[in-house]
C-alpha positions in Angstrom: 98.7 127.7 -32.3 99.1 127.3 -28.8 101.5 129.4 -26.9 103.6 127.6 -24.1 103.5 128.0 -21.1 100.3 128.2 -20.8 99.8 126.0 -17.3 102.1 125.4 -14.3 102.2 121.9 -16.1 104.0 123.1 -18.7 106.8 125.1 -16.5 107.0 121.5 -14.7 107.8 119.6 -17.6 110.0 122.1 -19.6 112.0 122.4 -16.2 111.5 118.4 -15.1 110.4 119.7 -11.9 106.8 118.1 -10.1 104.1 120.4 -10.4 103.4 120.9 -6.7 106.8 122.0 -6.5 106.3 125.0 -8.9 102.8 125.7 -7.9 104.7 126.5 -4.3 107.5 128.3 -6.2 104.9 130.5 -7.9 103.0 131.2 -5.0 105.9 131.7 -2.4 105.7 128.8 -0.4 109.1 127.7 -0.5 112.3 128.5 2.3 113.6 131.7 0.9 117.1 130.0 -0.4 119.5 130.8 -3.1 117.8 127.4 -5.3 115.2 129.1 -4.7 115.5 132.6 -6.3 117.5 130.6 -9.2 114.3 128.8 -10.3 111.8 131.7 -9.5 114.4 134.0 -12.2 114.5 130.9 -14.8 110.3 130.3 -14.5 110.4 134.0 -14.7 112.5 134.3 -17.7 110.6 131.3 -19.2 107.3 132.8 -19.6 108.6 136.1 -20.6 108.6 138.4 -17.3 112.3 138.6 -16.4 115.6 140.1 -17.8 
């Protein structure tokens, strides 16, 4: 059994966002903006590292 996510890949498609976009979210290379922080606490929450 797989777990998911296991890629950025998967964190694209369960969000249908484009995988450059969350590699940049990921590594902070996006204008600090309140979409922003919305998607880095759902990505966050999403793999298990947020409350």
């Amino acid at each position: 059994m797989k777990l998911k996510p296991s890629s950025q890949s998967d964190i694209a498609d369960h969000f249908g966002l484009s995988k450059p976009y969350v590699n940049q979210l990921i590594n902070g290379r996006v204008a600090p903006t309140e979409n922003t922080d919305e998607w880095i606490k759902k990505i966050c929450l999403y793999v298990g590292i947020g409350s």
